[in-house]
Every structure is written in structure tokens, then in C-alpha cells.
mmCIF file of the N, C-alpha and C atoms, coordinates in Angstrom:
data_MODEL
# 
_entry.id   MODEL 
# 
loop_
_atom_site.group_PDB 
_atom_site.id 
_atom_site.type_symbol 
_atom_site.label_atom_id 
_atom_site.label_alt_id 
_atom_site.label_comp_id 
_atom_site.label_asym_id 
_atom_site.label_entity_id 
_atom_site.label_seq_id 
_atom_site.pdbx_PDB_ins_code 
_atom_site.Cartn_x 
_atom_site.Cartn_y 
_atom_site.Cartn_z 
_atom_site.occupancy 
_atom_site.B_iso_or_equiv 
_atom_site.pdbx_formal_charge 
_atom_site.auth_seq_id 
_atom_site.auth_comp_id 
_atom_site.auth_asym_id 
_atom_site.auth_atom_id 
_atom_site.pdbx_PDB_model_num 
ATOM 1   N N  . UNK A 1 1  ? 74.125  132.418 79.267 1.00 0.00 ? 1  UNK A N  1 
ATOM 2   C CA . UNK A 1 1  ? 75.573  132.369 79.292 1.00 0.00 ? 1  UNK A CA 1 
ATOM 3   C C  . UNK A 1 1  ? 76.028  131.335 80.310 1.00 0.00 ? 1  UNK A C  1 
ATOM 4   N N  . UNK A 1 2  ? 76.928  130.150 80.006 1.00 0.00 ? 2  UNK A N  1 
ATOM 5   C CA . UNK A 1 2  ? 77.620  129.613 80.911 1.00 0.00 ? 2  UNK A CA 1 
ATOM 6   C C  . UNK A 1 2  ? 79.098  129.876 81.043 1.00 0.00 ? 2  UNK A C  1 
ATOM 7   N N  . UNK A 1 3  ? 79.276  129.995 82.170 1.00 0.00 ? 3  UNK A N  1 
ATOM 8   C CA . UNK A 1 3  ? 80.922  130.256 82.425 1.00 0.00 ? 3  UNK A CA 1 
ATOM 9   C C  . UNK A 1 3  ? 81.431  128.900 83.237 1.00 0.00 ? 3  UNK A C  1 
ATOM 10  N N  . UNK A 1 4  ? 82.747  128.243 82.543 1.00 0.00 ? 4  UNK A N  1 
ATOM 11  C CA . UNK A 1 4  ? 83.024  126.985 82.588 1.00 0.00 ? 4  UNK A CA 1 
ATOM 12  C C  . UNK A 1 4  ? 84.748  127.904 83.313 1.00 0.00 ? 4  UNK A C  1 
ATOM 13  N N  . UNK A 1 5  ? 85.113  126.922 84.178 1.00 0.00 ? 5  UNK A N  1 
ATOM 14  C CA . UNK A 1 5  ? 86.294  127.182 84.700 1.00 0.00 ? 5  UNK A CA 1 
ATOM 15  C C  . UNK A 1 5  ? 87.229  126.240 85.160 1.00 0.00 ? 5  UNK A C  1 
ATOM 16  N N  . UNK A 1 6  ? 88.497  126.311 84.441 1.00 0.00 ? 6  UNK A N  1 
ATOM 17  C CA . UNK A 1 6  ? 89.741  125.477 84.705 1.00 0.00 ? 6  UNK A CA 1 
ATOM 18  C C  . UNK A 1 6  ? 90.749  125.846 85.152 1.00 0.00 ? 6  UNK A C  1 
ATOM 19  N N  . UNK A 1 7  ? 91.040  124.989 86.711 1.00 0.00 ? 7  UNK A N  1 
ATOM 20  C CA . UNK A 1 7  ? 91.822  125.603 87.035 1.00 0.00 ? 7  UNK A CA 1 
ATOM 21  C C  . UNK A 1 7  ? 93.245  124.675 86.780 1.00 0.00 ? 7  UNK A C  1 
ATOM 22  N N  . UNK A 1 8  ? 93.778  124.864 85.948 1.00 0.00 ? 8  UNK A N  1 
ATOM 23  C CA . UNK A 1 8  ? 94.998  124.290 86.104 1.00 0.00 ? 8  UNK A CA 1 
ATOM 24  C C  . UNK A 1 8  ? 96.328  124.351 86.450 1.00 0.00 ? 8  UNK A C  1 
ATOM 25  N N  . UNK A 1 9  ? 95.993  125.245 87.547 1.00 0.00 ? 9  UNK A N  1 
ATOM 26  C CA . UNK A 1 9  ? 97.503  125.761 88.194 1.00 0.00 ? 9  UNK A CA 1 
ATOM 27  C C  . UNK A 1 9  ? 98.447  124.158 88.409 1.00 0.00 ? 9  UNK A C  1 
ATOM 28  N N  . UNK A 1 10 ? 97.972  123.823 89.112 1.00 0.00 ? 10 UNK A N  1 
ATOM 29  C CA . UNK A 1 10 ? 98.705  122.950 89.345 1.00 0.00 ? 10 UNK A CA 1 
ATOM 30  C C  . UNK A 1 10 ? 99.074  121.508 88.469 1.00 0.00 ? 10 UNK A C  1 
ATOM 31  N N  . UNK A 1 11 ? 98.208  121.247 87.171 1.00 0.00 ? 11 UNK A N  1 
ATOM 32  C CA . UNK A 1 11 ? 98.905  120.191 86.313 1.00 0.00 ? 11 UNK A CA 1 
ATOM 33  C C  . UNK A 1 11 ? 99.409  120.901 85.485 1.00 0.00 ? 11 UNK A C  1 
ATOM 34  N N  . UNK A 1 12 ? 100.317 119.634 85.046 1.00 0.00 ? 12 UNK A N  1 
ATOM 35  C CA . UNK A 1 12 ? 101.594 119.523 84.411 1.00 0.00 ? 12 UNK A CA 1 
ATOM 36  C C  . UNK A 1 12 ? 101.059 119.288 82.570 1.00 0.00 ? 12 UNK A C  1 
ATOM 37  N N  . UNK A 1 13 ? 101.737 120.345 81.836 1.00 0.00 ? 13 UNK A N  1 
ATOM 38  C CA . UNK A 1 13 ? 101.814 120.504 80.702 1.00 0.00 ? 13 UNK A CA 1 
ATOM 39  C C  . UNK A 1 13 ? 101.993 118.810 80.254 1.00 0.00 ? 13 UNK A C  1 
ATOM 40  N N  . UNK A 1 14 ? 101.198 117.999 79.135 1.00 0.00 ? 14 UNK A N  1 
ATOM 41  C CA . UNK A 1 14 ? 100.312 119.056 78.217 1.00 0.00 ? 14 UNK A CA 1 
ATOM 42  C C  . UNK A 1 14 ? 98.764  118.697 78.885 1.00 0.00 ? 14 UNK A C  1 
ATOM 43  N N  . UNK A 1 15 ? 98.472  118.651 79.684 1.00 0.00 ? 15 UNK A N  1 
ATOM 44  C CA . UNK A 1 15 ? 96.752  118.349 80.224 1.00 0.00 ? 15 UNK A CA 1 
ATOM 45  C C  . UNK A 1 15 ? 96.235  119.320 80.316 1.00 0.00 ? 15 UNK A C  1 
ATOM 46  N N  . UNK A 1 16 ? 96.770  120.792 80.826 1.00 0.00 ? 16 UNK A N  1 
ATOM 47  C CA . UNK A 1 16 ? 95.552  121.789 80.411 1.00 0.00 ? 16 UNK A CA 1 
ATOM 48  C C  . UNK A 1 16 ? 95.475  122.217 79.205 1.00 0.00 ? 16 UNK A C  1 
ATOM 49  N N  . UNK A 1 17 ? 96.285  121.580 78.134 1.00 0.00 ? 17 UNK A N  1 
ATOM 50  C CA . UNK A 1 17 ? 95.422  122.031 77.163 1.00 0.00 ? 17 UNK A CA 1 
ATOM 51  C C  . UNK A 1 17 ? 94.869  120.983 76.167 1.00 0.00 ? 17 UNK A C  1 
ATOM 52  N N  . UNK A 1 18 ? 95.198  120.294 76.605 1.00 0.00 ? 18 UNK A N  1 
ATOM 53  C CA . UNK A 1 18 ? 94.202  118.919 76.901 1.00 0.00 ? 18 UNK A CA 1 
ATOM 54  C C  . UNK A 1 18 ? 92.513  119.073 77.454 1.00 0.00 ? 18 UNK A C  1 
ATOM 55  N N  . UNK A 1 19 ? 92.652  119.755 78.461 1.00 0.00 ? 19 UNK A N  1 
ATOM 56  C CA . UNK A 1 19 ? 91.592  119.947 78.927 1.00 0.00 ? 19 UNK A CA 1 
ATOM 57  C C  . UNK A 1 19 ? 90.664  121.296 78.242 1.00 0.00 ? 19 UNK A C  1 
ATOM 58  N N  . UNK A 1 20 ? 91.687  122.476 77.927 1.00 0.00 ? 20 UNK A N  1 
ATOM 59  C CA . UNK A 1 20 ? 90.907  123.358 76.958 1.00 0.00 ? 20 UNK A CA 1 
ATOM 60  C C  . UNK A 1 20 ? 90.079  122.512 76.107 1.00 0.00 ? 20 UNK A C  1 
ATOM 61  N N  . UNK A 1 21 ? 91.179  121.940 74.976 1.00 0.00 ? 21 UNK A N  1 
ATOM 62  C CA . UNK A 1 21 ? 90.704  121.725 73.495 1.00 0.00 ? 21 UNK A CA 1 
ATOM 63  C C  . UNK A 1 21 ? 89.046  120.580 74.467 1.00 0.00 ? 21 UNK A C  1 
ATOM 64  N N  . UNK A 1 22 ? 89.124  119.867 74.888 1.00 0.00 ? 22 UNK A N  1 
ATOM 65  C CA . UNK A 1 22 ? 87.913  119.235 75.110 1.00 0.00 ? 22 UNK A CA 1 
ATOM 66  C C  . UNK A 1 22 ? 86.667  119.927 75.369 1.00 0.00 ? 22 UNK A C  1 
ATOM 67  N N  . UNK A 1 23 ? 87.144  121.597 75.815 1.00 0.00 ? 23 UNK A N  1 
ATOM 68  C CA . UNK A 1 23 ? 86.059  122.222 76.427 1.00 0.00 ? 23 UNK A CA 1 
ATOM 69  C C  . UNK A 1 23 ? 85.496  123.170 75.550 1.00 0.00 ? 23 UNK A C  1 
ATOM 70  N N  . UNK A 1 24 ? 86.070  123.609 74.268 1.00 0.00 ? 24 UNK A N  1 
ATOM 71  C CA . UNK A 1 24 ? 86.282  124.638 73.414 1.00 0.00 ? 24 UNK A CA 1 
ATOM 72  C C  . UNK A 1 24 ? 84.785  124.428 72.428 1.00 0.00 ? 24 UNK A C  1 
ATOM 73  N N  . UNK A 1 25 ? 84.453  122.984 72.244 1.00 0.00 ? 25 UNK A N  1 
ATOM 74  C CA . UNK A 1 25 ? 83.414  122.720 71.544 1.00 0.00 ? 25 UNK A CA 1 
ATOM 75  C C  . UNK A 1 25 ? 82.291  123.224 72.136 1.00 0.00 ? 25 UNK A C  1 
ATOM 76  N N  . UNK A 1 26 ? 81.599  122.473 73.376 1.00 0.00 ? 26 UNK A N  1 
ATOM 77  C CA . UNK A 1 26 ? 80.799  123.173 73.932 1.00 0.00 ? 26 UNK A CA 1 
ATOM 78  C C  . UNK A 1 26 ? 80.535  124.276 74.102 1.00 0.00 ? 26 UNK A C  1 
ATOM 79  N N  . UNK A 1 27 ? 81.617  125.834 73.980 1.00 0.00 ? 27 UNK A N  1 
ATOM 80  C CA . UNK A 1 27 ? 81.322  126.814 74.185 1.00 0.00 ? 27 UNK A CA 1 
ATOM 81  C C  . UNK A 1 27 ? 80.415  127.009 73.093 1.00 0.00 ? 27 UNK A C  1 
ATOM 82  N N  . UNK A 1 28 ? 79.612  128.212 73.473 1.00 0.00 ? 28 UNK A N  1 
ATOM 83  C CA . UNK A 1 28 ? 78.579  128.870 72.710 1.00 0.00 ? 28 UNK A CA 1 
ATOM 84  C C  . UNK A 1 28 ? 78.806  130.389 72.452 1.00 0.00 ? 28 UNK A C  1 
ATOM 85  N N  . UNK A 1 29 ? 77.914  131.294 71.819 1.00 0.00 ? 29 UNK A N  1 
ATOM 86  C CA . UNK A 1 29 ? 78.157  132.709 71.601 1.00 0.00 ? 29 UNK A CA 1 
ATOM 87  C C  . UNK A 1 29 ? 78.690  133.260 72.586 1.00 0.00 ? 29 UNK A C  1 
ATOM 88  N N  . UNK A 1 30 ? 77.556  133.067 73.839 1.00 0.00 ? 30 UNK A N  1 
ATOM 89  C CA . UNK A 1 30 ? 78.138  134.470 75.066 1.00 0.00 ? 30 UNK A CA 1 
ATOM 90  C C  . UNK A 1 30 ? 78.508  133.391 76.347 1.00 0.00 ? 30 UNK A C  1 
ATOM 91  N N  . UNK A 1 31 ? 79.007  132.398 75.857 1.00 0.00 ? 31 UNK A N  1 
ATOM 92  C CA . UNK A 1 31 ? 79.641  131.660 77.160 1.00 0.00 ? 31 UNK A CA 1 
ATOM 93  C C  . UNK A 1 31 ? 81.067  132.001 76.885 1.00 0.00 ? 31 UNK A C  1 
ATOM 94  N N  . UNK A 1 32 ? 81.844  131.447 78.394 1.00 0.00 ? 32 UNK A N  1 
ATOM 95  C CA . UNK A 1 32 ? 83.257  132.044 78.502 1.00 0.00 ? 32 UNK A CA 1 
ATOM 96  C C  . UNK A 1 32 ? 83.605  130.746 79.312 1.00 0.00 ? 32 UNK A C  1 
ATOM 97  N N  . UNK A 1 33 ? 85.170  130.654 78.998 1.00 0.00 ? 33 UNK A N  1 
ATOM 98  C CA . UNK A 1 33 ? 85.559  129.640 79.279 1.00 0.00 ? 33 UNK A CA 1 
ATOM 99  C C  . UNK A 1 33 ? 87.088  130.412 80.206 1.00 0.00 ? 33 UNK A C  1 
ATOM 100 N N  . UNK A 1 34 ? 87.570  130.064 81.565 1.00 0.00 ? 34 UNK A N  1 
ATOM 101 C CA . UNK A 1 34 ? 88.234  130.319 81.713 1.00 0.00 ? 34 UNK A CA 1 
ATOM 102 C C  . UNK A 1 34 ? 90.061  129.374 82.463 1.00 0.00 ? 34 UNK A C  1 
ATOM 103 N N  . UNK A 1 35 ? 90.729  130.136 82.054 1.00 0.00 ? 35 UNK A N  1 
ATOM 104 C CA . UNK A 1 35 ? 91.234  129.071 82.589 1.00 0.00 ? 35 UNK A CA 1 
ATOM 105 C C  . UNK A 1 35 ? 92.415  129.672 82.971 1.00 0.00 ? 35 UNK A C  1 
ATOM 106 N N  . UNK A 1 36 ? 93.054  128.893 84.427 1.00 0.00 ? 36 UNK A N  1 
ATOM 107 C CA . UNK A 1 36 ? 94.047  129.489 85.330 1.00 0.00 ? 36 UNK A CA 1 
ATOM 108 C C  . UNK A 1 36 ? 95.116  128.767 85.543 1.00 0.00 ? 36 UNK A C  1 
ATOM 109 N N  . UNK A 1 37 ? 95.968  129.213 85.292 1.00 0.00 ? 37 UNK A N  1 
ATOM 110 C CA . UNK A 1 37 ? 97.751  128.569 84.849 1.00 0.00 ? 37 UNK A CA 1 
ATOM 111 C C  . UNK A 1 37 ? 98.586  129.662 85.781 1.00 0.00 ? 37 UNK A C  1 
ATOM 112 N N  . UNK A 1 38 ? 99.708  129.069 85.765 1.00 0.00 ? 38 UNK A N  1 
ATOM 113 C CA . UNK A 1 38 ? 100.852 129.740 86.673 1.00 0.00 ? 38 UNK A CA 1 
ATOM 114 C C  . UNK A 1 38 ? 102.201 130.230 85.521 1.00 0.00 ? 38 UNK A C  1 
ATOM 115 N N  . UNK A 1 39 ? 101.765 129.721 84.551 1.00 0.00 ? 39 UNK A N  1 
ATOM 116 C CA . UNK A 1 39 ? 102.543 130.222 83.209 1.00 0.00 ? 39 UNK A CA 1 
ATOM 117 C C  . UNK A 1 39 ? 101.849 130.873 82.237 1.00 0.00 ? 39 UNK A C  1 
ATOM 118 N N  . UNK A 1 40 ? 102.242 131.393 81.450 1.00 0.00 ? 40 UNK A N  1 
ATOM 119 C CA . UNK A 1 40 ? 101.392 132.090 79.993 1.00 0.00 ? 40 UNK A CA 1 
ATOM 120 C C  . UNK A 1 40 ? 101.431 130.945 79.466 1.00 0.00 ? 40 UNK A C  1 
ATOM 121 N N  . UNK A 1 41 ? 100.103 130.573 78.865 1.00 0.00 ? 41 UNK A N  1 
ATOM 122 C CA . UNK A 1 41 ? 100.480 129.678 77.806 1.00 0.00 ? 41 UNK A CA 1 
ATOM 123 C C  . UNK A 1 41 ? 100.414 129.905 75.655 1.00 0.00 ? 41 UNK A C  1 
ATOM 124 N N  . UNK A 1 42 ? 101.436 130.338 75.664 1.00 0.00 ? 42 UNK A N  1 
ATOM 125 C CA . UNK A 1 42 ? 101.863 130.898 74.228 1.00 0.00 ? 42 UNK A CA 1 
ATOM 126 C C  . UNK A 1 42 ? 101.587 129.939 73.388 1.00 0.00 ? 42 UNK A C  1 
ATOM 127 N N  . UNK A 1 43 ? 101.324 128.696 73.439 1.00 0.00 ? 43 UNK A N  1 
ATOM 128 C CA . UNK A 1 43 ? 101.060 127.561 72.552 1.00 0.00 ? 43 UNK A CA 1 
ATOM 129 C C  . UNK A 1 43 ? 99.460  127.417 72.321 1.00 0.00 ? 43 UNK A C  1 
ATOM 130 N N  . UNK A 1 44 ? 98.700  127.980 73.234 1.00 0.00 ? 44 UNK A N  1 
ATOM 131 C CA . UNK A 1 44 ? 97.554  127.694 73.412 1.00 0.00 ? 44 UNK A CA 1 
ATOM 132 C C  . UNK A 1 44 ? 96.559  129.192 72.312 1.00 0.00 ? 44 UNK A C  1 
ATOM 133 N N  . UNK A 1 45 ? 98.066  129.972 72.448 1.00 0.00 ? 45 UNK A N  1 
ATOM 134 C CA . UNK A 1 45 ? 96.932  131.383 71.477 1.00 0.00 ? 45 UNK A CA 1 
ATOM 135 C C  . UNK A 1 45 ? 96.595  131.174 70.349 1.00 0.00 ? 45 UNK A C  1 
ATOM 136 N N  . UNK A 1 46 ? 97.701  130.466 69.517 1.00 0.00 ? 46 UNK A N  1 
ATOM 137 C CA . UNK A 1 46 ? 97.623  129.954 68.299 1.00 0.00 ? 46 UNK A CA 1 
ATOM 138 C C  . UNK A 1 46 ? 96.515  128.929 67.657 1.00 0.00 ? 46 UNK A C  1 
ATOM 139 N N  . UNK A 1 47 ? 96.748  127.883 69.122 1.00 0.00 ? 47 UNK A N  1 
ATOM 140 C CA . UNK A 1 47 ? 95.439  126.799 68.460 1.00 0.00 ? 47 UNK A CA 1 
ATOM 141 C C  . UNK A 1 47 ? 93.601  127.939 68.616 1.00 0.00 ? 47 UNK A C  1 
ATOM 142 N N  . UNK A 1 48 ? 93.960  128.817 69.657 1.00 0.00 ? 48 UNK A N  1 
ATOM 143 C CA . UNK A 1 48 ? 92.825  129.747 69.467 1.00 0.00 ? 48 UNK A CA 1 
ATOM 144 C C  . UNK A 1 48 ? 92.285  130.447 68.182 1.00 0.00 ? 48 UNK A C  1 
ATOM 145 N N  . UNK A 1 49 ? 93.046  130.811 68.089 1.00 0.00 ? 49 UNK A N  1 
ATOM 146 C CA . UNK A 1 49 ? 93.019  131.537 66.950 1.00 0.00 ? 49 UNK A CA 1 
ATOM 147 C C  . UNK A 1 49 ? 92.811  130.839 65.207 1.00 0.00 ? 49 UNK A C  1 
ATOM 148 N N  . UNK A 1 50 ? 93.164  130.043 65.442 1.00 0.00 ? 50 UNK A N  1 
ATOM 149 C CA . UNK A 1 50 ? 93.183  129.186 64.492 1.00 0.00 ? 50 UNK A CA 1 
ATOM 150 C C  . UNK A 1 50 ? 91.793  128.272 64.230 1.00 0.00 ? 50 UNK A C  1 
ATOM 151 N N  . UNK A 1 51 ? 90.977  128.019 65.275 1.00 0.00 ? 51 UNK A N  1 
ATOM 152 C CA . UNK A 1 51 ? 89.661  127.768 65.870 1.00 0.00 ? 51 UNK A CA 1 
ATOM 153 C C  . UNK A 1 51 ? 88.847  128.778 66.042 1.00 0.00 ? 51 UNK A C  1 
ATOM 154 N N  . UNK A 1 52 ? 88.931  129.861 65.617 1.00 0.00 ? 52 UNK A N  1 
ATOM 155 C CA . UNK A 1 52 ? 88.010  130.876 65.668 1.00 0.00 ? 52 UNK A CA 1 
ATOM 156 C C  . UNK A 1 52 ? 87.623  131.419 67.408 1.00 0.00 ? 52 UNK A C  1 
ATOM 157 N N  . UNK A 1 53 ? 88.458  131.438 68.539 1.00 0.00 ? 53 UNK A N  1 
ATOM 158 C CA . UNK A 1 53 ? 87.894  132.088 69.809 1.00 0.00 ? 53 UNK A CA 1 
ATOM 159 C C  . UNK A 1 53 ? 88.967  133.097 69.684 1.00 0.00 ? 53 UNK A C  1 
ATOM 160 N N  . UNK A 1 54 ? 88.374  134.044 70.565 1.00 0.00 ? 54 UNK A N  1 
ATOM 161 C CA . UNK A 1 54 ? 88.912  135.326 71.253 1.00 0.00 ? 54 UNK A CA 1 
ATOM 162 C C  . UNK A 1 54 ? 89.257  134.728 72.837 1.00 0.00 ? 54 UNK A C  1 
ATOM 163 N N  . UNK A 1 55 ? 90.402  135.527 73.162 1.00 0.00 ? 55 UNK A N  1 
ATOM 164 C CA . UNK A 1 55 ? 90.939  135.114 74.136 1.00 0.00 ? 55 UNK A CA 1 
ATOM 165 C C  . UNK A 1 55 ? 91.482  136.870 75.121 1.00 0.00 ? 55 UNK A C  1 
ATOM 166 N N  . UNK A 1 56 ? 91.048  136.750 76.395 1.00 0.00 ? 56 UNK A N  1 
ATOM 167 C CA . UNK A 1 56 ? 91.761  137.775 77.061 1.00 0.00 ? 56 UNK A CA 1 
ATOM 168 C C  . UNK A 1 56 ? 92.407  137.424 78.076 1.00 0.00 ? 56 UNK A C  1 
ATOM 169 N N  . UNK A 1 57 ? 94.143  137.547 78.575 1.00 0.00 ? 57 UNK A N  1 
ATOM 170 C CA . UNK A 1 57 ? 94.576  137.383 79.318 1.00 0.00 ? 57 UNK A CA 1 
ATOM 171 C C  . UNK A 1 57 ? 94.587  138.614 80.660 1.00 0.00 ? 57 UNK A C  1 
ATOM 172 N N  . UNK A 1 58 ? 94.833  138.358 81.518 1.00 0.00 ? 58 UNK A N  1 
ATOM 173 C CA . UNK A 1 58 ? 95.027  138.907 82.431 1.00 0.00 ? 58 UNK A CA 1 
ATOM 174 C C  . UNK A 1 58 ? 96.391  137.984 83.875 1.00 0.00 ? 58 UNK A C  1 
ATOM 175 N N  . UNK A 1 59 ? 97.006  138.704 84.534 1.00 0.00 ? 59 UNK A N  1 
ATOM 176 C CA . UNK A 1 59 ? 97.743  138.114 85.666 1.00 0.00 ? 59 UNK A CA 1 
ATOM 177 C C  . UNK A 1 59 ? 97.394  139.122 86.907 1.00 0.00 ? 59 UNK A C  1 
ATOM 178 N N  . UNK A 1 60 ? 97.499  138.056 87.804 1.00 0.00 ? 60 UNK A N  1 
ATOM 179 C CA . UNK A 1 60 ? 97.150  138.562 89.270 1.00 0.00 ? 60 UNK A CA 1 
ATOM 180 C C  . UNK A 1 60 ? 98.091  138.952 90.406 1.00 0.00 ? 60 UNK A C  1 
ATOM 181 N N  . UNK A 1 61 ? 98.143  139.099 91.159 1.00 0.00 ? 61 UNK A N  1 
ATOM 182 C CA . UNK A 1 61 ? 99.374  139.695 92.098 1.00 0.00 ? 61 UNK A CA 1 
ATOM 183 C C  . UNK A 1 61 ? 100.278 137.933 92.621 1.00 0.00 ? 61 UNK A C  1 
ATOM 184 N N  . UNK A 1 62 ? 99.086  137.083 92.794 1.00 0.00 ? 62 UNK A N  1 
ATOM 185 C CA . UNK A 1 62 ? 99.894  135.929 93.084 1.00 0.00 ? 62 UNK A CA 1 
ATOM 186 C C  . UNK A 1 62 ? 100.809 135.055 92.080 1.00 0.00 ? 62 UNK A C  1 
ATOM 187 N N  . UNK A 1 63 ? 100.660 135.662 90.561 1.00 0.00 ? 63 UNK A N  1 
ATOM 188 C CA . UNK A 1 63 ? 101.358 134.775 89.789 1.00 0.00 ? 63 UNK A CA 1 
ATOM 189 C C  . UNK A 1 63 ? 100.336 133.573 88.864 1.00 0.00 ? 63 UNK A C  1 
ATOM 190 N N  . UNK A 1 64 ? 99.290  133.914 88.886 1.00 0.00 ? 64 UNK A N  1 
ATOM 191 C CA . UNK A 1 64 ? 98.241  133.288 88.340 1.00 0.00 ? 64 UNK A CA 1 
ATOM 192 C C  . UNK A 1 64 ? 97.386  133.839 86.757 1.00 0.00 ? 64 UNK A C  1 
ATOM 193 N N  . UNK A 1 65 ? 97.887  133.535 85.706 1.00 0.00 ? 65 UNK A N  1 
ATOM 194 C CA . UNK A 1 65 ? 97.056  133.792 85.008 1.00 0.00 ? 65 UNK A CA 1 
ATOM 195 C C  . UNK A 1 65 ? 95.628  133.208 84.418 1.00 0.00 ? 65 UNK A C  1 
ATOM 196 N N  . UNK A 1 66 ? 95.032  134.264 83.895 1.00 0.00 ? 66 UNK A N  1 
ATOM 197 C CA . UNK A 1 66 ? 93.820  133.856 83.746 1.00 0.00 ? 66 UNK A CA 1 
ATOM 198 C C  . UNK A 1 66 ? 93.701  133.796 82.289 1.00 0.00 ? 66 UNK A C  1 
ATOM 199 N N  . UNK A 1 67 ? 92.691  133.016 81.540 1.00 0.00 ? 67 UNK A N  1 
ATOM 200 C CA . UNK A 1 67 ? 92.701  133.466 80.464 1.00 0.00 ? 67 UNK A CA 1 
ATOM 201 C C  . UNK A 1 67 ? 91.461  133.079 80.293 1.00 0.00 ? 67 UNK A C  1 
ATOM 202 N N  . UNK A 1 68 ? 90.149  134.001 79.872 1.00 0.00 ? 68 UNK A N  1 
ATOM 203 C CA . UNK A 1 68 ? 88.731  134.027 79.419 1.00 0.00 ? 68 UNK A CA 1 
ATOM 204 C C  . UNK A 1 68 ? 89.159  133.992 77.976 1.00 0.00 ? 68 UNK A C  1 
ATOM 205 N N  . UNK A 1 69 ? 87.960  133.064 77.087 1.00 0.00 ? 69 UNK A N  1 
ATOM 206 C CA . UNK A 1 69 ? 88.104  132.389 76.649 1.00 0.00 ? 69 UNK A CA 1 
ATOM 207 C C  . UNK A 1 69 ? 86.605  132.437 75.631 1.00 0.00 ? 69 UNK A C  1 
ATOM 208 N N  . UNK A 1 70 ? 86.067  133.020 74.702 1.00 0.00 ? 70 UNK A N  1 
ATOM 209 C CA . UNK A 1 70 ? 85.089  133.149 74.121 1.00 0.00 ? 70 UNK A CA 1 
ATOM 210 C C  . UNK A 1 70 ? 85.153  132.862 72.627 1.00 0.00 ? 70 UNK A C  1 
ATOM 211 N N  . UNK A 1 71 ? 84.094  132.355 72.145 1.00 0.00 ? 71 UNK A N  1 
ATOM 212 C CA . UNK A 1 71 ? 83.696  132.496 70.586 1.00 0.00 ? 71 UNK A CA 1 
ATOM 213 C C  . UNK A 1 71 ? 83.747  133.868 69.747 1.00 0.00 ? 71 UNK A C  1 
ATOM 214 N N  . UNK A 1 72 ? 84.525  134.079 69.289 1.00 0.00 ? 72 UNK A N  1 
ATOM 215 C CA . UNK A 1 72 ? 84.569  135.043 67.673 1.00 0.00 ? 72 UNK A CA 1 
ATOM 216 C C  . UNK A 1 72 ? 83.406  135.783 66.853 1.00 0.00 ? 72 UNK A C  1 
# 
């Protein structure tokens, strides 16, 4: 399993998902991809889904979401 992690709190829409879609190929069965934003990103569930990954969000006390990021 590799776990790949993006943190993109701090750039500016559209580069993290810019940076997803580049990373989405490489994933494998039991790798996880995660990635950390200061917004939900609602645009990003769709292209998931639509690509075959499962996605689990979670938010943290500071305002940080996470979103792990796996193959289907």
C-alpha cells in the first residue's frame, strides 16, 4: 500500500485538482490518496465518481478537510 498526500490548503483553485487528477492514475487497489483543503471540494466528488474511486471525507477542529481517496 502507498499512501500519497496533498496538501493543498493553501493553493488556489483550480491546482488541487489539478494536482488530484495527475495523481489518481497511479493509485492502485489498497493505496490511498489523500488530500487536504480548507474548503469541501464538491466539484471534485463527481469527477470521482465518474472515474471509478471511493472517496471519504472527514473535517478537523482547525477547518481542514481531508479527503482519502481510493480505488472502487
Amino acid at each position: 500500500m502507498t499512501a500519497t498526500l496533498i496538501d493543498a490548503r493553501e493553493l488556489l483553485p483550480p491546482e488541487p485538482m489539478h494536482r488530484v487528477l495527475e495523481a489518481l492514475p497511479r493509485l492502485s487497489g489498497a493505496d490511498v490518496l489523500t488530500l487536504l483543503l480548507y474548503r469541501e471540494p464538491f466539484p471534485l466528488y463527481a469527477v470521482l465518481e465518474e472515474r471509478g474511486f471511493t472517496w471519504k471525507t472527514s473535517l478537523a477542529d482547525d477547518g481542514t478537510y481531508s479527503i482519502e481517496v481510493r480505488r472502487r
